[in-house]
N, C-alpha and C positions, 0 to 999 in steps of 0.2 A: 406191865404186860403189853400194855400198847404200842409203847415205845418199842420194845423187842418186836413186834409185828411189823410195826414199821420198818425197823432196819432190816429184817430177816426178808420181810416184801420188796426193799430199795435191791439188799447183795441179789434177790433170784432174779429182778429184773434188768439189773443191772448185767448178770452173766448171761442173760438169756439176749441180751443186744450185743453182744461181744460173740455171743456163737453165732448170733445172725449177721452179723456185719464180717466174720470169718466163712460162713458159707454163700455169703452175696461175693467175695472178695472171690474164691474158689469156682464158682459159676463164673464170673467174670473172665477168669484166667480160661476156662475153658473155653467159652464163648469165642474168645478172644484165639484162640487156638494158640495160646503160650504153654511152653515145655518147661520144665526143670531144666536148669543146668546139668550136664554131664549124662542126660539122656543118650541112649543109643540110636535114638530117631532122630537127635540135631547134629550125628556127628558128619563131619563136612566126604560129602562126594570124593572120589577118587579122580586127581585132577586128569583132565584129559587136554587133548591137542587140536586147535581150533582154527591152528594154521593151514593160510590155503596157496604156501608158496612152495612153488615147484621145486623139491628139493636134485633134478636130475642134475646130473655133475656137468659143467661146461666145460667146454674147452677152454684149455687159456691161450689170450690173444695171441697171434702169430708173432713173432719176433720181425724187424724188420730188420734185412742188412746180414742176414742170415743166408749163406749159400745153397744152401738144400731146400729154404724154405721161402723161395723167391714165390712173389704171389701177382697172381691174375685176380685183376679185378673183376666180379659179375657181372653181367648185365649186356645190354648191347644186341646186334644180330651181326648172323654172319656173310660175310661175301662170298658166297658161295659155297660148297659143301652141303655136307646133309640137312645143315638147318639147324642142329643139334650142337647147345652150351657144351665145351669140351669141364670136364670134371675138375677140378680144384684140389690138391692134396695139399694142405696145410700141415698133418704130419711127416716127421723127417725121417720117420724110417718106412713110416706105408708109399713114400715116395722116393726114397732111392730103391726100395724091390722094382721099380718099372724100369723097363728099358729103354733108352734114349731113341728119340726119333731120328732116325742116321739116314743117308741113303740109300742104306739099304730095304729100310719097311717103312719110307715116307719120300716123298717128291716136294720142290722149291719154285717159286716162280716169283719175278718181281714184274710189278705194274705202277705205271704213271695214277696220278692223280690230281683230281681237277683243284682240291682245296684240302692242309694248305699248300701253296707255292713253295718249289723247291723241296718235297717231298717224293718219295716213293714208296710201294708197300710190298713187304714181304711174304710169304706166303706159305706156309708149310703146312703137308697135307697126310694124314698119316694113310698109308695106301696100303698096311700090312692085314694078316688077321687078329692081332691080340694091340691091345693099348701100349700108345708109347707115350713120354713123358718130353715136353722142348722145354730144356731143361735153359736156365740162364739167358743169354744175348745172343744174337750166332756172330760169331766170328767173320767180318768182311772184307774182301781186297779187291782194291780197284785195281782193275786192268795189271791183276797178277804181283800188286805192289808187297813189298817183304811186312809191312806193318799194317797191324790189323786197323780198322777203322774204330774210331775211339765211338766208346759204348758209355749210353749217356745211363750215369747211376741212380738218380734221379728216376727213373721211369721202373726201377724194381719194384716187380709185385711181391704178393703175400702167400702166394701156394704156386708152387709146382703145375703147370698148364699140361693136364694129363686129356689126352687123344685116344677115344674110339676109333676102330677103324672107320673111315672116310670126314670124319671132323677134322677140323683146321686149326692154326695158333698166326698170328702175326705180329710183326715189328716193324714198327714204321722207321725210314731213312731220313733225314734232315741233309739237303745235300750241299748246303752252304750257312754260314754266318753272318752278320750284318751286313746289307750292301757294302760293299768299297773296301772292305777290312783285308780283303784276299781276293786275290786274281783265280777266278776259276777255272779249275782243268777238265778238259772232257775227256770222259772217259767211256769205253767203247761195252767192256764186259766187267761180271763181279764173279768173283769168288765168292761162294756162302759153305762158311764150315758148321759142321751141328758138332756141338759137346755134349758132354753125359755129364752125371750127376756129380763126377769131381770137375768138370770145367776144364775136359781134356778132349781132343779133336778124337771127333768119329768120323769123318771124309768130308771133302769138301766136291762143291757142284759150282760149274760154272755157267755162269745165265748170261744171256746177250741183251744188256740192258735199253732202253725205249731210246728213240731219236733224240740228239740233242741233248742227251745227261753232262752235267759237268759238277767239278767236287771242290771242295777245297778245305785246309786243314781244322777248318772248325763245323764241318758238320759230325753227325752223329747218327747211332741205330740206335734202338730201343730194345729192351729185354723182350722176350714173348709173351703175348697180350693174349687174350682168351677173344678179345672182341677189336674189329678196326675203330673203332672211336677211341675206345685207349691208346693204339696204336700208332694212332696221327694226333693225339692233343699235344704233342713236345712240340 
């Protein structure tokens, strides 16, 4: 009978450490703040978006070499005029809707300049009431000559040089090539033709160019600048 006391005392105390060591384990987990698996309170958040990049659409870069989408570069001041950055159309159809700067709704003048040598500056001015666009290079002729003055490619911008009224655009002139390479010719007046947005004559103006001008086959004009420091860097 004793021995049965004893075993039957071992099995209760034996289960009686097996439920305690089960509800120490159970305290623990909660303490601990552990969940079951497949709880509804561990299931994962509803992913969200933490991106903080500007999804607005850009523009895609201006083509170069592109005839509708000749571009003027930013920047600079103006020589005179209102004071005011003539506008940039980089798009090719918001900028053939503008009307060419002709002589009809804009005025030309050319002027000496002190640097660099051997330069001159264009000048076009839009004098109407609605914005015109100087579209391309303008067309040149010395002193009434049949061939237009060669237009350096090089100096094509990236947008369309669009003109408020009384805001300006300019091209600078290169009025010779290396010393000694050609004999230079004076010439007395210029021809300046403005084109429109196919790169066809809207009238030409003729200006009585500064004292002492002289040309020869390798000089060059410049496309329409938005600013003269563009203008005169060729």
């Amino acid at each position: 009978m004793r021995t049965n006391r004893i075993r039957t005392t071992a099995l209760a105390v034996t289960a009686l450490a097996a439920a305690l060591s089960l509800t120490a384990c159970g305290g623990e987990d909660k303490a601990m703040g552990t969940k079951p698996a497949g709880s509804a309170e561990t299931a994962a958040p509803a992913a969200t978006s933490t991106d903080s990049t500007d999804n607005t659409a850009q523009p895609d870069a201006p083509k170069a070499g592109t005839p509708e989408t000749q571009t003027v570069p930013a920047g600079g001041k103006h020589a005179g005029g209102n004071g005011k950055k003539p506008e940039t159309v980089p798009d090719t159809k918001a900028a053939a809707s503008i009307p060419a700067c002709t002589p009809k709704n804009s005025t030309v003048k050319v002027s000496s300049v002190s640097r660099p040598i051997n330069h001159l500056l264009l000048t076009v001015t839009n004098t109407g009431s609605t914005n015109c666009a100087a579209y391309y290079a303008p067309f040149l002729r010395f002193d009434g000559a049949q061939a237009v003055y060669p237009i350096l490619d090089d100096s094509k911008p990236q947008a369309v040089v669009t003109l408020a009224p009384g805001e300006e655009a300019y091209a600078g002139i290169g009025l010779l090539g290396e010393p000694g390479q050609n004999e230079p010719v004076p010439s007395d007046s210029l021809g300046v033709i403005m084109v429109d947005k196919n790169n066809k004559s809207k009238g030409e103006t003729t200006l009585k160019l500064p004292a002492d001008t002289a040309t020869d086959s390798l000089g060059f004009v410049t496309y329409w600048q938005s600013d003269v420091e563009n203008a005169l860097m060729y």
